[in-house]
Residue, then its C-alpha position, 0 to 999 in steps of 0.5 A: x512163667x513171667x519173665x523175671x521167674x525165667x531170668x531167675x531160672x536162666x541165671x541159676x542154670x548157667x547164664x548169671x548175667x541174663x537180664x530183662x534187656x536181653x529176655x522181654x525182646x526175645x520173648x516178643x520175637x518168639x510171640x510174634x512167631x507164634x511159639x509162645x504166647x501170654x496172659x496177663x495175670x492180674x494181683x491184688x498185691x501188686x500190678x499185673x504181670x505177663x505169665x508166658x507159656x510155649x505153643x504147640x508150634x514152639x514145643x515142635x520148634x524146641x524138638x527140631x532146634x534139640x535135635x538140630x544142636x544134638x546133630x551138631x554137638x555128634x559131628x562135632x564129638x567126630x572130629x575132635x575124635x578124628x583130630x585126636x587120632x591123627x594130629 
């Protein structure tokens, strides 16, 4: 998808003040790694824009980085648990 459609989707997901200044220099970032990549698509209504896809190294990255924050979020469950039944 282009930019401004993943801002729009980023917004109604949780992040409303999500804006280009903060997207297009992460996006950049994560071409240079290789997780994602771009091609221009080209309107005749209007200027071409960047239409952005994940790579096969970033769906591989977004399972590690998923299973990393599940990890994360079980540990953390674990100790509130904990503190919960020894104040």
């Amino acid at each position: 998808m282009h930019g401004y459609a993943m801002i729009e989707v980023l917004r109604s997901g949780g992040f409303p003040r999500t804006q280009g200044g903060t997207l297009y220099p992460l996006l950049r970032r994560l071409e240079e790694q290789g997780l994602v990549s771009h091609e221009w698509q080209h309107d005749t209504a209007g200027p071409g824009r960047k239409q952005f896809a994940i790579t096969d190294e970033g769906r591989a990255e977004l399972t590690r980085a998923a299973d990393a924050w599940r990890q994360m979020d079980e540990a953390l469950s674990r100790i509130r648990t904990s503190r919960q039944d020894n104040p």
